[in-house]
C-alpha positions as CSV (number, residue, x, y, z in Angstrom):
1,X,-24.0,33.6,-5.3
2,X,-22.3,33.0,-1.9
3,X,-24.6,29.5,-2.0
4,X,-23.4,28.3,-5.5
5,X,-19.7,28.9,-3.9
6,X,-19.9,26.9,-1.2
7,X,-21.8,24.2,-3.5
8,X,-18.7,24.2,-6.3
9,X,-16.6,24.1,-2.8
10,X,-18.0,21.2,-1.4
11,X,-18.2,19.6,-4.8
12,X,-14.6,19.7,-5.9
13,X,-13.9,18.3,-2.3
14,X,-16.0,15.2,-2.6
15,X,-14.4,14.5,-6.3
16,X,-10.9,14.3,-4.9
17,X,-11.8,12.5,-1.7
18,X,-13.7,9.8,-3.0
19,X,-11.1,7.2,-3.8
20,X,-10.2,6.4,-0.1
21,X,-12.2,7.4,3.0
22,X,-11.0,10.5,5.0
23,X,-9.9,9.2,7.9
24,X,-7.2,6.8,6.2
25,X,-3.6,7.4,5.4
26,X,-3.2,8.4,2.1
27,X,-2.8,11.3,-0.5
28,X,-5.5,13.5,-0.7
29,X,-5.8,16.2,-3.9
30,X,-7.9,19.3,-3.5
31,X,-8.7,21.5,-5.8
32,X,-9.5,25.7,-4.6
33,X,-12.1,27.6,-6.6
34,X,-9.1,29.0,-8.7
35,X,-8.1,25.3,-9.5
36,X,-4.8,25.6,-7.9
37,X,-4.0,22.2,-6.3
38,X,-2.9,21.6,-2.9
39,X,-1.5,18.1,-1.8
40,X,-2.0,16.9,1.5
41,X,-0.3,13.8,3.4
42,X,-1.6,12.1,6.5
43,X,0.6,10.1,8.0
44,X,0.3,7.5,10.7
45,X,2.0,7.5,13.7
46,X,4.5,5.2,14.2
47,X,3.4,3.5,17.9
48,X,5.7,0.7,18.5
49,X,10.1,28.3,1.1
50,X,9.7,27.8,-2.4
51,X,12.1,26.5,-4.9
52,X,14.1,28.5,-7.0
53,X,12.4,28.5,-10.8
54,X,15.4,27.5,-12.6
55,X,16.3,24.1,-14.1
56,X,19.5,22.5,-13.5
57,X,20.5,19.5,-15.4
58,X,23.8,17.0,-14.7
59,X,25.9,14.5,-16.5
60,X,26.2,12.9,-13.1
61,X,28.7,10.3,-14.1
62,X,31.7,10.8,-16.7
63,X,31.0,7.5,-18.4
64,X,27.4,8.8,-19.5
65,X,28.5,10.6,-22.6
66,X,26.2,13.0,-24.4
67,X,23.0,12.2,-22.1
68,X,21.0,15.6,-22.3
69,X,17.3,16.9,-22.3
70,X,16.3,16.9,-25.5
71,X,13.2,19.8,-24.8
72,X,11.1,21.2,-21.6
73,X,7.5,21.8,-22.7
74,X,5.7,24.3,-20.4
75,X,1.9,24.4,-20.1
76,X,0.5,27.8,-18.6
77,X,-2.5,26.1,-16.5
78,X,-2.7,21.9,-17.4
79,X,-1.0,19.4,-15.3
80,X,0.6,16.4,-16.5
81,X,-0.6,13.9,-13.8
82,X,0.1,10.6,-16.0
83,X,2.3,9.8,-18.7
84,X,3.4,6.9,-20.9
85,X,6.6,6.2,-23.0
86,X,6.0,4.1,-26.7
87,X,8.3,1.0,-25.8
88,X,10.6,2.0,-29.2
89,X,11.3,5.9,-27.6
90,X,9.1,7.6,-30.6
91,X,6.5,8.7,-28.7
92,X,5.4,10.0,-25.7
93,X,1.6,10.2,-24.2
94,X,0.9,12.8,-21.4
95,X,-2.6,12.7,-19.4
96,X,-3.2,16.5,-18.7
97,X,-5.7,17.4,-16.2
98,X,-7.1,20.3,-14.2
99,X,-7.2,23.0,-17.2
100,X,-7.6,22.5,-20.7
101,X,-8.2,18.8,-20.2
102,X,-6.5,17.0,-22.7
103,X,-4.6,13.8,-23.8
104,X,-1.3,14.6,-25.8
105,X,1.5,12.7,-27.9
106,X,4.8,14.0,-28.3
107,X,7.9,13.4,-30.8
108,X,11.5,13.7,-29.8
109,X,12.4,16.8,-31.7
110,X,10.2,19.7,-29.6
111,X,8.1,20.1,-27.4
112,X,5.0,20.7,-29.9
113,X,2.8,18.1,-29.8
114,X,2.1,15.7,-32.2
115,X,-1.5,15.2,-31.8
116,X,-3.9,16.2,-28.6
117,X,-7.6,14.7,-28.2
118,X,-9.7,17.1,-26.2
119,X,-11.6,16.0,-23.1
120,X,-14.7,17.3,-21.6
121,X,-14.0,19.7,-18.7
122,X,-14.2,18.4,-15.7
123,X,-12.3,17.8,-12.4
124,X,-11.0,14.3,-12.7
125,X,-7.4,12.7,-13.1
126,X,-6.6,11.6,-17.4
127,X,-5.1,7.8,-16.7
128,X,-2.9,7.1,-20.3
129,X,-0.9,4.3,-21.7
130,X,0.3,3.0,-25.0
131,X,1.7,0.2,-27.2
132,X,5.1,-0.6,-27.7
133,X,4.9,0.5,-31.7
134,X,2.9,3.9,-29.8
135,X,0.1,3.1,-32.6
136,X,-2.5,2.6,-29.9
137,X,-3.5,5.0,-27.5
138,X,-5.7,4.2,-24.4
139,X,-7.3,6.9,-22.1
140,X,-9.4,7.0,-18.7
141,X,-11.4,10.2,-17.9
142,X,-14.2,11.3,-16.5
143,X,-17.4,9.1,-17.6
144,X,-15.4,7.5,-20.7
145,X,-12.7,4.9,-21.8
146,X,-10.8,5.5,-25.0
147,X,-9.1,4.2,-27.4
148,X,-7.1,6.0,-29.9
149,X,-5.5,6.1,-33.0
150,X,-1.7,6.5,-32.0
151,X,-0.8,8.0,-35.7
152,X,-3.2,10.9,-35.2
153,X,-5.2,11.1,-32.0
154,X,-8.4,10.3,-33.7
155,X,-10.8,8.2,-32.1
156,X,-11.1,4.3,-32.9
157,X,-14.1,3.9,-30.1
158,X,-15.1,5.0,-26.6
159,X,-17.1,3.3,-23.9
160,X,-19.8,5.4,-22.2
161,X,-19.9,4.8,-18.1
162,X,-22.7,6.1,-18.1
163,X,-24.3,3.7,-19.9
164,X,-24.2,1.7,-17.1
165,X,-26.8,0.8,-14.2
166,X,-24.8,2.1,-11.5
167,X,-23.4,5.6,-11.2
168,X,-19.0,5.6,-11.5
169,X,-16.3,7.2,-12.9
170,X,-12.9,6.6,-14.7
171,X,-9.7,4.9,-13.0
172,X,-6.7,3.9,-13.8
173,X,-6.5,2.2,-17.4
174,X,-3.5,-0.4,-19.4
175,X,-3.1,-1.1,-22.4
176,X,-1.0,-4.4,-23.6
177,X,2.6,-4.1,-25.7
178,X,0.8,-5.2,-29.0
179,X,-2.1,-2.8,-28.1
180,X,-4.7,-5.3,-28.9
181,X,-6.2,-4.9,-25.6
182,X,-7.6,-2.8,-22.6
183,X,-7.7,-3.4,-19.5
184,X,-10.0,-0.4,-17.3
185,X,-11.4,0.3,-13.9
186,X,-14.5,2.2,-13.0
187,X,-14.7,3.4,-9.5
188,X,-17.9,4.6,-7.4
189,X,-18.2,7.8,-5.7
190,X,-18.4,6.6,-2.2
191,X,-17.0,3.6,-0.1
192,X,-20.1,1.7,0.0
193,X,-20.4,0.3,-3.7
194,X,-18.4,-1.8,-5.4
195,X,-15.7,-0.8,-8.4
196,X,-15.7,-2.6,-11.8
197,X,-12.6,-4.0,-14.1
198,X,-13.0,-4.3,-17.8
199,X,-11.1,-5.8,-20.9
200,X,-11.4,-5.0,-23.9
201,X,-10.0,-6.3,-27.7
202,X,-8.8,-3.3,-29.8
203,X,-11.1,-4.0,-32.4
204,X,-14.6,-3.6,-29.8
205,X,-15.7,-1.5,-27.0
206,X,-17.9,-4.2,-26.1
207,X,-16.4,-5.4,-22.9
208,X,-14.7,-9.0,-23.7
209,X,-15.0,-9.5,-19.7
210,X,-15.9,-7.6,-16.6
211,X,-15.3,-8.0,-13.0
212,X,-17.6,-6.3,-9.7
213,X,-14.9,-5.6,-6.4
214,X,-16.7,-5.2,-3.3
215,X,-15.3,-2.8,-0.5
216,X,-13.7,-4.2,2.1
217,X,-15.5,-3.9,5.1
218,X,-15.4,0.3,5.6
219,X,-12.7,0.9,3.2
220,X,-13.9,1.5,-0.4
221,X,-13.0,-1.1,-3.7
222,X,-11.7,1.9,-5.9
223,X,-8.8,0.8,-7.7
224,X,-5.9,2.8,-7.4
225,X,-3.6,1.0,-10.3
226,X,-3.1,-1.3,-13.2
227,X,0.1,-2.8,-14.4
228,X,-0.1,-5.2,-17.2
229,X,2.8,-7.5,-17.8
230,X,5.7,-7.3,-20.1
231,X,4.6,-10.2,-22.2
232,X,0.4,-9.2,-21.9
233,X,-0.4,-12.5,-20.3
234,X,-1.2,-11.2,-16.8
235,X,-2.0,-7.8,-14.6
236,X,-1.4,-6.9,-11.3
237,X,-4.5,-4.5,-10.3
238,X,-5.1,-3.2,-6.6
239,X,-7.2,-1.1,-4.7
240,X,-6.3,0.4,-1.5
241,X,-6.1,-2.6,0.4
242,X,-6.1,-5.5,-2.5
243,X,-3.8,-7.1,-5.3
244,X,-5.0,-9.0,-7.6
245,X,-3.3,-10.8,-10.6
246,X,-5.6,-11.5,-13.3
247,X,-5.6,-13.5,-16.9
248,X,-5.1,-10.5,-19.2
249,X,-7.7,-11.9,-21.9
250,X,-10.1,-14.0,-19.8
251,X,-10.2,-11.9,-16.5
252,X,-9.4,-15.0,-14.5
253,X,-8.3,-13.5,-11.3
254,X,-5.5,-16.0,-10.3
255,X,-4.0,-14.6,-6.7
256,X,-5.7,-11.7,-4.4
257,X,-4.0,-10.8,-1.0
258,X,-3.9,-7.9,0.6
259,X,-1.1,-5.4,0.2
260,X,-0.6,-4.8,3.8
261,X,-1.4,-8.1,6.3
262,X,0.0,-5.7,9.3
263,X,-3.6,-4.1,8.9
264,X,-5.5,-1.5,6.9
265,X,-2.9,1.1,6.1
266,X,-2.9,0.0,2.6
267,X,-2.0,2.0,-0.9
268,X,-3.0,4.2,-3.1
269,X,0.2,3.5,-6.1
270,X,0.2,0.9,-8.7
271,X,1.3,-2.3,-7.7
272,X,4.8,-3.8,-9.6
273,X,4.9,-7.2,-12.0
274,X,7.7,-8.7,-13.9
275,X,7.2,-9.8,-17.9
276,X,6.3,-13.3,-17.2
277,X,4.2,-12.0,-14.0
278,X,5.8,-14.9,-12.1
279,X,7.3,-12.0,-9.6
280,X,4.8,-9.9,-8.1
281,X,5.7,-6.9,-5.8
282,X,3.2,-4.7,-3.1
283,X,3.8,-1.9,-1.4
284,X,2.0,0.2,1.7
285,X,2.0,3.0,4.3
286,X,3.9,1.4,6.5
287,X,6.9,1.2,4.9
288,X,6.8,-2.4,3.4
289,X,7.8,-3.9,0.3
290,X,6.8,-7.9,-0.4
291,X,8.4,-9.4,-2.8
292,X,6.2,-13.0,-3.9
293,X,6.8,-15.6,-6.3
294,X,4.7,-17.8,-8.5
295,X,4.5,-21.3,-7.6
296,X,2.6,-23.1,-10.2
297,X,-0.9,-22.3,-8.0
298,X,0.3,-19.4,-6.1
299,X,2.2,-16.4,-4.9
300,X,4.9,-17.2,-1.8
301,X,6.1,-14.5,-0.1
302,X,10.2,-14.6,-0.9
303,X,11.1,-11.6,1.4
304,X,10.1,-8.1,2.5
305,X,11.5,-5.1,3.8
306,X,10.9,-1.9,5.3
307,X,11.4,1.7,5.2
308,X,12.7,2.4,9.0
309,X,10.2,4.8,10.5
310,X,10.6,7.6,12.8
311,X,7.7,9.1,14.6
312,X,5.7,8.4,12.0
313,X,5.8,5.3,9.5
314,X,7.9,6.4,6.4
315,X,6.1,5.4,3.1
316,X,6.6,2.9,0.2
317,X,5.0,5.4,-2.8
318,X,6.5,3.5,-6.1
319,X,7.7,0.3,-7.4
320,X,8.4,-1.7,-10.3
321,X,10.1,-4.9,-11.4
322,X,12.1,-5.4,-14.2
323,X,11.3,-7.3,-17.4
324,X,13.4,-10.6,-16.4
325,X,12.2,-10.3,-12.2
326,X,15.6,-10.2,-11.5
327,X,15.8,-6.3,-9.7
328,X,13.1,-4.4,-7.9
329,X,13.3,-0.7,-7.4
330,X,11.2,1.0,-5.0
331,X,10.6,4.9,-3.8
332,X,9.5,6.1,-0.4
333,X,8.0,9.5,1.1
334,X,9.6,10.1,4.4
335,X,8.6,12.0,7.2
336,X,11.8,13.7,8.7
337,X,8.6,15.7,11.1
338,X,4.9,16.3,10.2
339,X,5.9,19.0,7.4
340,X,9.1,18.3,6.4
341,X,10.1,15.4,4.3
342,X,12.3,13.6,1.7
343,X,12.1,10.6,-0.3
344,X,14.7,7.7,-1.1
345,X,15.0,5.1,-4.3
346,X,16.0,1.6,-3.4
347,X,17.0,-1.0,-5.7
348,X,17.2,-4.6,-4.7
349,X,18.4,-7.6,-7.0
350,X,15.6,-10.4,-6.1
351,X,18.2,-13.2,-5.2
352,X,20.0,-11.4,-3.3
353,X,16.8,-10.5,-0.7
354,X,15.7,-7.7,1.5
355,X,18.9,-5.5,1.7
356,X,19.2,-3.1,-0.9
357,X,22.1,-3.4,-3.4
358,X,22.1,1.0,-2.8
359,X,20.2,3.5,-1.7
360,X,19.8,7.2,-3.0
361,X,18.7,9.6,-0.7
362,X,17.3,13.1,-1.0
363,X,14.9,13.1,-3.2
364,X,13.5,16.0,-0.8
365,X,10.0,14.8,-1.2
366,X,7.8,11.7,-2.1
367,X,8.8,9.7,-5.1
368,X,6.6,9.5,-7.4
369,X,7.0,6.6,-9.5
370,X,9.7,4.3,-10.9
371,X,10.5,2.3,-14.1
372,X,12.8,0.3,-15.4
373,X,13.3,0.1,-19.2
374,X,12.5,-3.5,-20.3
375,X,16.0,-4.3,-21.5
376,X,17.1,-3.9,-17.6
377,X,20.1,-1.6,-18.3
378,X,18.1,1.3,-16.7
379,X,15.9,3.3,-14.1
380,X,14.2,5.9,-13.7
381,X,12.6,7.6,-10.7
382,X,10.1,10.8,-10.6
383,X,9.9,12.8,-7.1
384,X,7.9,15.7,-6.1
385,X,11.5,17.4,-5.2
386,X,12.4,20.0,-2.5
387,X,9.8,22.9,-1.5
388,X,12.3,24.7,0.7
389,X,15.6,24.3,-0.9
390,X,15.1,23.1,-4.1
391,X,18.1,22.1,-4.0
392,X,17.2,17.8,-4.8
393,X,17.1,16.2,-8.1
394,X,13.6,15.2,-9.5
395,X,14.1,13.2,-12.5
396,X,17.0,10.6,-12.3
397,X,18.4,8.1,-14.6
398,X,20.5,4.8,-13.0
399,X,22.3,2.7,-15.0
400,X,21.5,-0.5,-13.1
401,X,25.0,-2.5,-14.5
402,X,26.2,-0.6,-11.5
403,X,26.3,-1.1,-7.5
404,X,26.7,3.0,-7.1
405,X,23.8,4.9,-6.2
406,X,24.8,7.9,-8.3
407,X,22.6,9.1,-11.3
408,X,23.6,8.7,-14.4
409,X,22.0,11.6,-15.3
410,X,19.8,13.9,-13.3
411,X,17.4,17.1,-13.7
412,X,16.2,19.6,-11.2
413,X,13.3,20.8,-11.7
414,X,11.1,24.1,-10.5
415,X,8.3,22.2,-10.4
416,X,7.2,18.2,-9.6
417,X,6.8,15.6,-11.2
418,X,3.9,13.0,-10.7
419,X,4.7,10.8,-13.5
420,X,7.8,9.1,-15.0
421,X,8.1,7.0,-18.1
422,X,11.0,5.0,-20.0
423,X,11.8,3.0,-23.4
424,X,12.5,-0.8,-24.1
425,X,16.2,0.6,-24.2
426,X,16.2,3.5,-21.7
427,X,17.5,6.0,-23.9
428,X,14.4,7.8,-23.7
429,X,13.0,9.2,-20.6
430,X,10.2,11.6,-19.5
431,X,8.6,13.3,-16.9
432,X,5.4,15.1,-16.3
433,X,3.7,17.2,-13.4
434,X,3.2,20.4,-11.9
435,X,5.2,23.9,-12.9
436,X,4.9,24.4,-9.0
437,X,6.2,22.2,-6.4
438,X,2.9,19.7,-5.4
439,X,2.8,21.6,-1.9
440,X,2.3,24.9,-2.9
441,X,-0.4,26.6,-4.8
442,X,-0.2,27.5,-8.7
443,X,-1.1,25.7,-12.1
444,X,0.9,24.8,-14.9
445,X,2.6,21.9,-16.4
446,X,5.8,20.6,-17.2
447,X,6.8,17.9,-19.4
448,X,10.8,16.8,-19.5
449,X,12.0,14.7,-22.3
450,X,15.5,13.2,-21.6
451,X,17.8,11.4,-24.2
452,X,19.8,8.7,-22.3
């Protein structure tokens, strides 16, 4: 008995581990023999208490009218580690992962759920996304790629990893606006073999195209996000130390640079792309954000900026670009010492270059992701919030018309959220993570739908 424990120990380790090398800074998820998760950071040097379980939601600006939560749904041992907003506000897709594996669509009315596919057990992250029209459903987990019926959660086909000649497991997945394609990554279980890309048409899960990404010398190729753009032409996909822009239907990798030409401390977040993909965005551990353009062959660096660091480099976590390129938003995780932190949103308008147009701080921990709806009016921006005070807002709405850094609506949560999704309009928001703040022990999910 005591040897099958330390096996199922050891095990579980190796799962969460595997998509960058230990000795890298990164995020690293570990899962005890109870499946409660514990998040770790390690940060790099810089060389040159318990929330209360309450909910608290704010109207954070008198102009924003009736702006409410529509529902909280509450799951007693499944965490909502991705999610995915239909781009007309009907629907929302969360990826739930940890317990009673599962990938879920929800209405705007209550938190009961719509539809819900069932996964096969087992100790990996549930990558989602969905069409504009939320009739298309695509889902990364485990040893599979699916694609579903939006309608009903029913199946329309599912590719089999481990079909393939070489051993590897799901990563992050996108899926275009009209939903009549897929774009997936495989990843290998160790830093030595390469990672795989794959499109797909709707109609097929025979693989239109496929791409092989070697590791780069020690670090390993596994691809850490995929952002398609607004108008399905191109995707921005990275691993922890590579972008790459590809030809959403052809494969046709057009740019690759690394995210982080300051060295190896690269990323492990999705990249950001604007509709036309003609801006591109990258991020990294050492604070940076590098904004390029398209020059009819290439991507030119226009400007970057950094996160000042302390003792140790503060973080660039999250960032996206809006539909028209005009305004980047960006979050950070900052290290006020090694074990207590906070987290910041920026938001820059492109022309106007590296110094942000405001800053919101105290976001009490690292920000998880940001999104801007794709008429441009708003943002939104997920955070793990505060473990000690609890006193910081976790999921916060911007109206971006504005140069104020205050919310136009705001929730704080018990819990943290990993995930953060928004409508063409913004007038839908949601949120999914952990019941429990990411730092702490416990299960449970939370899902937060907000009408804006």
């Amino acid at each position: 008995m005591k040897a099958l424990i330390i096996f199922l120990l050891l095990l579980t380790i190796q799962i969460f581990a595997q998509d960058i090398p230990g000795n890298l800074v990164g995020i690293h998820k570990q899962i005890d023999l109870q499946k409660n998760v514990v998040i770790t950071t390690n940060p790099l040097v810089n060389e040159s208490g318990l929330k209360n379980p309450q909910y608290i939601f704010q109207n954070d600006d008198p102009d924003s009218g009736n702006s409410s939560t529509r529902y909280i749904h509450i799951e007693g041992a499944a965490i909502g580690n991705n999610c995915a907003e239909a781009g007309n506000g009907l629907k929302s897709i969360v990826g739930w992962y940890l317990n009673n594996m599962r990938t879920s669509a929800y209405g705007n009315s209550n938190g009961n759920a719509l539809w819900e596919f069932t996964l096969t057990q087992a100790l990996n992250y549930n990558y989602v996304g969905t069409s504009t029209d939320g009739n298309a459903v695509a889902s990364s987990f485990y040893n599979n790629f699916y694609l579903l019926n939006g309608s009903n959660g029913t199946q329309i086909w599912t590719f089999d990893l481990t079909s393939l000649p070489y051993t590897v497991s799901a990563g992050p997945i996108g899926i275009t606006s009209s939903g009549n394609f897929i774009i997936a990554s495989a990843n290998p279980p160790n830093a030595t073999d390469s990672s795989t890309i794959f499109g797909f048409n709707a109609s097929s899960n025979n693989p239109v195209w496929r791409i092989r990404i070697g590791p780069t010398g020690s670090i390993g190729a596994q691809f850490q996000g995929i952002k398609i753009s607004g108008n399905d032409s191109l995707a921005i996909i990275n691993t922890y130390i590579t972008a790459y822009v590809i030809r959403t239907y052809t494969g046709q990798i057009v740019y690759s640079g690394t995210v982080n030409p300051l060295g190896n401390n690269g990323t492990q977040a999705p990249q950001g792309i604007s509709g036309n993909g003609n801006i591109i965005a990258t991020i990294n551990y050492n604070g940076y954000v590098r904004v390029l353009q398209w020059n009819g062959s290439t991507y030119n660096l226009l400007w970057q900026h950094q996160e000042p660091p302390g003792t140790y480099y503060n973080w660039m976590t999250a960032v996206d670009i809006s539909y028209d390129g005009s305004k980047v938003a960006i979050g950070t995780l900052n290290f006020i010492t090694l074990s207590t932190y906070d987290g910041k949103v920026k938001f820059f308008n492109v022309a106007g270059g590296s110094t942000p147009v405001w800053i919101y701080t105290g976001c009490g921990d690292e920000v998880s992701n940001v999104a801007f709806s794709k008429n441009g009016r708003f943002l939104c921006a997920s955070s793990w919030g505060d473990f000690y005070t609890g006193t910081a807002n976790n999921l916060l709405v911007w109206k971006t018309t504005r140069s104020a850094n205050q919310p136009w609506y705001a929730v704080n949560s018990a819990g943290s959220f990993f995930s953060c999704a928004i409508s063409d309009d913004g007038q839908t928001v949601i949120g999914s993570g952990k019941a429990v703040h990411a730092r702490t022990f416990g299960s449970g999910g939370i899902l937060f739908n907000l009408a804006i």
